[in-house]
C-alpha positions in Angstrom: 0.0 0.0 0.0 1.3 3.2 -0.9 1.3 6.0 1.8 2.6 8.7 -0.5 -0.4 11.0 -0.1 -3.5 11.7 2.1 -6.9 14.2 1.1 -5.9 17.5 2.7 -10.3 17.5 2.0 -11.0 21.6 1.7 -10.0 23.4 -1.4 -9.6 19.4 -3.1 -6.0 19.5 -2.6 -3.8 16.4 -2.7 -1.2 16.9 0.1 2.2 14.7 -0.5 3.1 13.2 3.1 7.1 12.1 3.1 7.9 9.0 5.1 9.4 10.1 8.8 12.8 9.8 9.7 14.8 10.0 12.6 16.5 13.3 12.8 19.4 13.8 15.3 19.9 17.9 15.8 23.0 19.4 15.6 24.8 21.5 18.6 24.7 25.0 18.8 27.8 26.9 18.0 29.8 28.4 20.7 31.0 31.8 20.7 33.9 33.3 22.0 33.1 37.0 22.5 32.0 38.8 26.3 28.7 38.3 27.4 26.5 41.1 26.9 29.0 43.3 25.9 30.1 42.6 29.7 33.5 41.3 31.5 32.7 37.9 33.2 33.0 38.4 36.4 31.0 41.4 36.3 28.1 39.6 34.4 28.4 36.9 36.7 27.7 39.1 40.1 24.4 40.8 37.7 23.5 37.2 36.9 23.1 36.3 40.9 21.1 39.2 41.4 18.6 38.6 38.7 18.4 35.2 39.6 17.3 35.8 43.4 14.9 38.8 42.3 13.0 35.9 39.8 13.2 33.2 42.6 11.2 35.7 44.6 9.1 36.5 41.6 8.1 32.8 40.7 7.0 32.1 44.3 4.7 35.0 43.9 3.3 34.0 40.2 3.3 30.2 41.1 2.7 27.8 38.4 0.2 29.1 36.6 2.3 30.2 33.6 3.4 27.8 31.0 4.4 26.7 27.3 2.7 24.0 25.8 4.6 20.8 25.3 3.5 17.4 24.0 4.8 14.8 25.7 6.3 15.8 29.0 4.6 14.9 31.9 4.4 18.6 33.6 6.5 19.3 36.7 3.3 20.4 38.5 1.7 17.1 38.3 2.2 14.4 40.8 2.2 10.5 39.8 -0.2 9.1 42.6 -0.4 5.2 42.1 -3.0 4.7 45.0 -5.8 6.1 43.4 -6.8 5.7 40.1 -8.5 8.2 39.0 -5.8 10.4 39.9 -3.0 8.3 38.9 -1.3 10.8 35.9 -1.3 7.1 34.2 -5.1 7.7 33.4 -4.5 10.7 31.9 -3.9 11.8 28.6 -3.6 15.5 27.0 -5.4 18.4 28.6 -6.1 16.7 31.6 -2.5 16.1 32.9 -2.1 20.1 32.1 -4.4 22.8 30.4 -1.0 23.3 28.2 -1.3 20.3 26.6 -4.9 20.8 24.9 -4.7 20.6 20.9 -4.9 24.0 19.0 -4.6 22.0 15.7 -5.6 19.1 13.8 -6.6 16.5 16.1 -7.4 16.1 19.9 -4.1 15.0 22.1 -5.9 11.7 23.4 -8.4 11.1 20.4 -10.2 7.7 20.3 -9.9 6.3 16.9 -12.4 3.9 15.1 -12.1 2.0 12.0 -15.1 0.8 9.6 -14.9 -0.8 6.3 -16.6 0.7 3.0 -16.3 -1.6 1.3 -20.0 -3.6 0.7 -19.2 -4.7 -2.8 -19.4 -1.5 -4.8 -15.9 -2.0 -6.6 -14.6 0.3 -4.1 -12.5 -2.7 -3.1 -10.4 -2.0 0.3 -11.6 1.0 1.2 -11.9 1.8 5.1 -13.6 5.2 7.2 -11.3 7.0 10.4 -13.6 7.8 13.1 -11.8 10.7 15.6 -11.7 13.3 17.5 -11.2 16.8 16.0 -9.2 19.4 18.3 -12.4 21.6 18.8 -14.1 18.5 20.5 -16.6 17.2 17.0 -16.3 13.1 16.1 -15.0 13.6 12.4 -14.1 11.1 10.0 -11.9 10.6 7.4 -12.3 8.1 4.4 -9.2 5.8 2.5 -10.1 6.3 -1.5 -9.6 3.0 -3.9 -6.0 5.7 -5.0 -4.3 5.3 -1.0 -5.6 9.1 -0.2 -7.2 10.4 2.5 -10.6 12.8 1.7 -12.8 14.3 4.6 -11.9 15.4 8.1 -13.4 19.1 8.1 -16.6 20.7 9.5 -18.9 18.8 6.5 -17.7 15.3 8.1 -19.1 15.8 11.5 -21.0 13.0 13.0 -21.4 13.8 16.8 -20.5 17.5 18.6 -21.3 16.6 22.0 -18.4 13.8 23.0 -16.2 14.2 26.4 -12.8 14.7 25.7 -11.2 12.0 24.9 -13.9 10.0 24.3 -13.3 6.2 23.3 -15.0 5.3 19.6 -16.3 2.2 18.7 -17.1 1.2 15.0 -19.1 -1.6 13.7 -19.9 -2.1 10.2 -22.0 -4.8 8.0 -24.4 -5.9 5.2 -27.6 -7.0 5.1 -30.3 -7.6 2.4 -28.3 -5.3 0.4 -28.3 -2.0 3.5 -25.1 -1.5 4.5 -25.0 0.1 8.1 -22.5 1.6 10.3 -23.1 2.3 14.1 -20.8 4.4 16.1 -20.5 4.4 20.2 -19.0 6.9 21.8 -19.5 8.6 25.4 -20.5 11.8 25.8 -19.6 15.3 27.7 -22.1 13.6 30.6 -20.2 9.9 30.4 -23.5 8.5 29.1 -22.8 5.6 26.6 -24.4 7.2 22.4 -25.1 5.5 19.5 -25.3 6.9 16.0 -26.0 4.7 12.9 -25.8 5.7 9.2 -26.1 3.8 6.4 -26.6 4.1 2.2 -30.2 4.3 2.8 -30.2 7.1 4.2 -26.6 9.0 4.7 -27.6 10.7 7.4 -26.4 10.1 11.5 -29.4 9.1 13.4 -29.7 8.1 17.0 -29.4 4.3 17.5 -31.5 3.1 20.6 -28.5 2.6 22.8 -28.7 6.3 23.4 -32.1 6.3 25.3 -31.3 3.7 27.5 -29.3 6.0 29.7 -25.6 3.7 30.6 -23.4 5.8 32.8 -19.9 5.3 32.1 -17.0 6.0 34.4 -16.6 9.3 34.6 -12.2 9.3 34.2 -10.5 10.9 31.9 -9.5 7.5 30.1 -12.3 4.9 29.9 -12.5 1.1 27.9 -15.7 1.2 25.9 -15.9 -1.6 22.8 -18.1 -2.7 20.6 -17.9 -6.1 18.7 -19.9 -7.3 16.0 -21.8 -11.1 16.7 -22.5 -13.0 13.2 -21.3 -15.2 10.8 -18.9 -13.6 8.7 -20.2 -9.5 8.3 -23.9 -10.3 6.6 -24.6 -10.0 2.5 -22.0 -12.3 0.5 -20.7 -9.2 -1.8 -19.3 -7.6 1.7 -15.6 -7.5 1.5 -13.3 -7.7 4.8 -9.8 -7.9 5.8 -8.0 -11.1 5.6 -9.2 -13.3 7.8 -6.7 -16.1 10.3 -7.7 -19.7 8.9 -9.3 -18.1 5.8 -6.6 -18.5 3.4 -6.0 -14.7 3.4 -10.2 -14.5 1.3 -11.8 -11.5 1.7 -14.7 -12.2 0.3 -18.1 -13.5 2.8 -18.9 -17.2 2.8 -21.2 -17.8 0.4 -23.2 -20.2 2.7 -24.3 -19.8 6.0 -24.1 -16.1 6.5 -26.8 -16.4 8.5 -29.6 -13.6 9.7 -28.5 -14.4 13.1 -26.1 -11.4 13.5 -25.5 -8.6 16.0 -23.2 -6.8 18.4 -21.6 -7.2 21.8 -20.8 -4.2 23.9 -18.5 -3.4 26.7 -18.4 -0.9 28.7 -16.4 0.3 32.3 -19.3 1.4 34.6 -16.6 1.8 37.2 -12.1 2.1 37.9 -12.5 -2.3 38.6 -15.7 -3.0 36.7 -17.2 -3.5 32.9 -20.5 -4.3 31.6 -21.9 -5.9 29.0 -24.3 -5.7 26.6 -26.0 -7.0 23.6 -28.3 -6.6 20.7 -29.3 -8.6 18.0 -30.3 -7.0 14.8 -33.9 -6.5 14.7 -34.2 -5.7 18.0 -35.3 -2.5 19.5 -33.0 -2.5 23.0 -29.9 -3.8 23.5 -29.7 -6.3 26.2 -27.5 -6.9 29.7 -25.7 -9.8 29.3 -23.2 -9.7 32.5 -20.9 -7.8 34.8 -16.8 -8.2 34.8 -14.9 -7.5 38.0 -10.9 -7.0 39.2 -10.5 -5.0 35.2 -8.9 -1.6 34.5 -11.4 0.3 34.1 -9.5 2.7 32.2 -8.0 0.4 29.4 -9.9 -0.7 26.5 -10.8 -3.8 25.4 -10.3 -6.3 22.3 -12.4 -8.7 20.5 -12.7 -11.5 18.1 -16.3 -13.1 17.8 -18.2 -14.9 15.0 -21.5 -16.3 14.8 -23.6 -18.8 16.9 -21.8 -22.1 17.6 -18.8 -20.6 17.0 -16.0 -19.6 19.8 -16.0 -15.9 20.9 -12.6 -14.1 22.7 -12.6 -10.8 24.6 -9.2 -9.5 25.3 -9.0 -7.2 28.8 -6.5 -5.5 31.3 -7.2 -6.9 34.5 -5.8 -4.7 38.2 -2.7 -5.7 37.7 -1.9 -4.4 34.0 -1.8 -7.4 32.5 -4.0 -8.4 29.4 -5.7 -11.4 29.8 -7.8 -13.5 27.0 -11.3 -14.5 27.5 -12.7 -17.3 25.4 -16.5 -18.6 25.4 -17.2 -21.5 22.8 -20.6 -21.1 21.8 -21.6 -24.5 21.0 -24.5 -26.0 22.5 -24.0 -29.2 21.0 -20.4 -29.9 22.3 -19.7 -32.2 25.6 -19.1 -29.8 28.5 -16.4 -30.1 30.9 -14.4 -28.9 33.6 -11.4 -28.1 30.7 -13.9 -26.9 28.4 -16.7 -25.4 29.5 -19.6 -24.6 26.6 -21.5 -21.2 26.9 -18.9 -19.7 29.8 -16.4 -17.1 29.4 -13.5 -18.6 30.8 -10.2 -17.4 31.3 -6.9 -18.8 28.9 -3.9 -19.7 30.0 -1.9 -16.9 28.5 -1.2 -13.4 28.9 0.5 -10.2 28.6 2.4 -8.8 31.7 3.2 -4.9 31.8 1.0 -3.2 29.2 0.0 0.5 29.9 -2.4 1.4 32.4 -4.3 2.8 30.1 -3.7 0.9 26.9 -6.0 0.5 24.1 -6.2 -2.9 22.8 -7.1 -4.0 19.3 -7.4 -7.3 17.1 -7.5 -7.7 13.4 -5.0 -10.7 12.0 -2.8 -9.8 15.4 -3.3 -8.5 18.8 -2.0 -5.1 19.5 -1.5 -3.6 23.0 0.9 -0.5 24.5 3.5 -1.1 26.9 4.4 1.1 29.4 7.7 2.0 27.5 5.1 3.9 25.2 5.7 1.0 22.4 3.3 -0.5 20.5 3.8 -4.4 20.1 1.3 -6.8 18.2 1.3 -10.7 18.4 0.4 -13.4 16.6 -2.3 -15.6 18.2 -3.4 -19.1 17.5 -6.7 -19.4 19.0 -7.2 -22.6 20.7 -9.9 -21.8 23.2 -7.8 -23.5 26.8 -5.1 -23.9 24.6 -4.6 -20.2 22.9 -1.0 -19.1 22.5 1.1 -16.6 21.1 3.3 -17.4 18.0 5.7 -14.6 18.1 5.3 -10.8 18.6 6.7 -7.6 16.8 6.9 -4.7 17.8 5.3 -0.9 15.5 9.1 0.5 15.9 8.4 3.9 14.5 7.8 6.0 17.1 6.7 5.7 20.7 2.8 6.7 20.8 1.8 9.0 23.3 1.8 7.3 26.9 -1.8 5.6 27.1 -2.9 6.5 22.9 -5.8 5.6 21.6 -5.4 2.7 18.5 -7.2 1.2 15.9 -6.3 -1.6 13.5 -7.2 -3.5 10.6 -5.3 -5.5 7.4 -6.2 -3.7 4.0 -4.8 -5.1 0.5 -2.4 -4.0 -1.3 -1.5 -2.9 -4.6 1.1 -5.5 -5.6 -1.5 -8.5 -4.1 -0.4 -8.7 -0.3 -1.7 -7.8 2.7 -0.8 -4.7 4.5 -1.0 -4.3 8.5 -2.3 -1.2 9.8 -2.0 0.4 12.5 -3.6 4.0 13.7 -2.4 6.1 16.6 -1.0 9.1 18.0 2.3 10.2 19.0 2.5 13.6 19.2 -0.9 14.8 21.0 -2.7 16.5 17.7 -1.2 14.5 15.1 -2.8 10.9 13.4 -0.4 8.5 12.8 -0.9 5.6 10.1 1.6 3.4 10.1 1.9 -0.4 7.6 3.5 -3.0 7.2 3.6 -6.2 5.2 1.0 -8.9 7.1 4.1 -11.6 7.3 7.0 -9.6 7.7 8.9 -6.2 6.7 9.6 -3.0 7.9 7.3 -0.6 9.2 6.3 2.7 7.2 4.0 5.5 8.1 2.5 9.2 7.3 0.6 11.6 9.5 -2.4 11.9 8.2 -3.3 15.3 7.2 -6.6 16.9 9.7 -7.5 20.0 9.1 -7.9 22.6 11.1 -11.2 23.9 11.0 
């Protein structure tokens, strides 16, 4: 996949995007002449004065004044690792300082959400960005069939009342020739929103998860996922990412696609706990299903679910930063037992120690978490139910993302034939970073994409 361009999307202007590199900066040069016009020592005896008169002075002005910086955790803020929702760990952007709130491009701490467009219109491999836009709006951005990037201003808005910050949550299908996209967010009151669009209509509605009123955590970073239930993602003309065990087809099953289909939803309701819910399409309300306890709240969650009969995973951070894997075979017809349970979520044998506290967590041909070195590292499962491993890891070694970034990912085709891995994040604060790979090996590549200001 090329990444030579992205849509700058007003004025129709194609914006050329040069691969980063790693710059080392040069020392400054040193001069030889007085200081100031000065001898030394007398500068020197000026230079204590000032000093003590600004001492004085900054005790008076306090902290209030400051420069805005991207990365650095501010001097003013204290790590607490006793309490949660203080912890700067479950922070991100403008809340660990006011200084740190995006003037440009996209929010510093923007959840990202990816949804494929591609339903069989010849449009083959295209995908649509959900994010967060610096003045607060849920914008997205859409991948044209030419690798560019087109949308991202004030005529792509779908939602103007998120919390900063918010997580997003994309699910997108086909069905009797509708296709349909639904969008979760939480808004500036932490309730949970839905808004669904599809080529019926192209326009954002409400979805009915909005009425039900589901208070979220109120924290400044929250785990909210949705995942869609179904075999394969509806009509047959629907084209998808690569698929593990599917001989790299992108295409539906042409059997079985079933009208069985829906989503799961989860949600933290609280700093240890998630909930979740269902819905099934055709329904009016989404339904409880069951609580989780002893999670991180404030990480996000994975997935990776089929149809009925099939076995669904559920990938979370539990207290003690480590991911764990979830699996729940689905098949009412198989022998229980005290190994392998049918129709209970069980917990797997594996998992990953240290990941961020507040990590975003993401499945699509690997499993992608942050560390708490600020890297992001994917691995290769082999799902096995009791028996799931991991096959080998790599890590995204362009650049660090921000500490606790949001990320999405998915696997899009290429132009040569392949496979591409992609992977969506932040590293800067206002900045969207896309970043691919071959899907069996290579080095990574990436551009920023372009969002634009107004």
């Amino acid at each position: 996949m090329s990444l030579e361009s992205v849509w700058e999307g007003e004025g129709d202007k194609e914006v050329i995007v040069e691969p980063i590199t790693h710059m080392s900066a040069s020392p400054p040069e040193r001069k030889s002449a007085g200081i100031c016009g000065l001898k030394r020592g007398l500068f020197l005896l000026l230079l204590v004065a000032a000093l003590s008169a600004a001492i004085a002075l900054g005790v008076g002005l306090g902290v209030g004044l400051g420069t805005k910086r991207k990365n650095e955790l501010p001097a003013q803020v204290t790590k607490n690792t006793t309490t949660p929702g203080n912890s700067s760990d479950y922070l991100v952007g403008g809340a660990l300082d006011p200084a740190y709130y995006s003037l440009e491009g996209a929010f510093n701490g923007s959840g990202l959400a990816l949804a494929s467009q591609s339903f069989g219109s010849g449009e083959y491999g295209e995908l649509v960005l959900y994010f967060q836009h610096h003045s607060g709006s849920i914008r997205w951005q859409r991948l044209t069939p030419n690798n560019g990037w087109l949308g991202g201003s004030a005529s792509e808005v779908v939602a103007t009342d998120a919390k900063n910050s918010t997580p997003l949550s994309a699910v997108a299908y086909s069905l009797n020739g509708i296709s349909t996209w639904h969008l979760f967010y939480v808004d500036n009151s932490n309730r949970l929103r839905e808004k669904i669009n599809s080529n019926s209509t192209n326009i954002w509605e409400e979805g009915s998860l909005t009425g039900e009123n589901h208070l979220v955590l109120d924290a400044d970073q929250v785990g909210m996922q949705a995942c869609w239930y179904g075999n394969d993602y509806g009509d047959v003309d629907y084209k998808h990412s690569p698929l593990p065990d599917q001989d790299n087809s992108t295409a539906n099953s042409t059997t079985d696609s079933g009208t069985d289909v829906g989503m799961h939803l989860w949600y933290a309701s609280g700093d240890t706990t998630f909930q979740q819910l269902g819905w099934r399409h055709g329904d009016k309300n989404w339904t409880y299903q069951q609580e989780w306890d002893d999670k991180n709240g404030h990480a996000g969650v994975g997935c990776y679910s089929w149809g009925k009969g099939t076995t669904t995973y559920v990938m979370m951070v539990n207290s003690h930063n480590t991911a764990e894997i979830w699996w729940k075979d689905t098949n009412i017809n198989a022998t229980s037992t005290s190994a392998h349970p049918i129709n209970q979520w069980t917990n797997s044998s594996v998992a990953i120690n240290n990941v961020h506290p507040s990590t975003s967590l993401g499945y699509t041909n690997a499993f992608y978490a942050q560390g708490m070195d600020g890297w992001i590292t994917g691995y290769d499962m082999v799902w096995t139910s009791e028996n799931t491993t991991i096959n080998g890891s790599f890590k995204v070694d362009l650049r660090q993302g921000i500490p606790g970034t949001h990320l999405s990912v998915t696997t899009l085709p290429d132009q040569s034939g392949g496979d591409s891995l992609c992977v969506f994040y932040q590293t800067e604060g206002s900045d969207i970073m896309f970043a691919t790979r071959d899907l069996v090996q290579g080095a990574w590549t990436a551009a920023a994409l372009v969002v634009p200001d107004s």
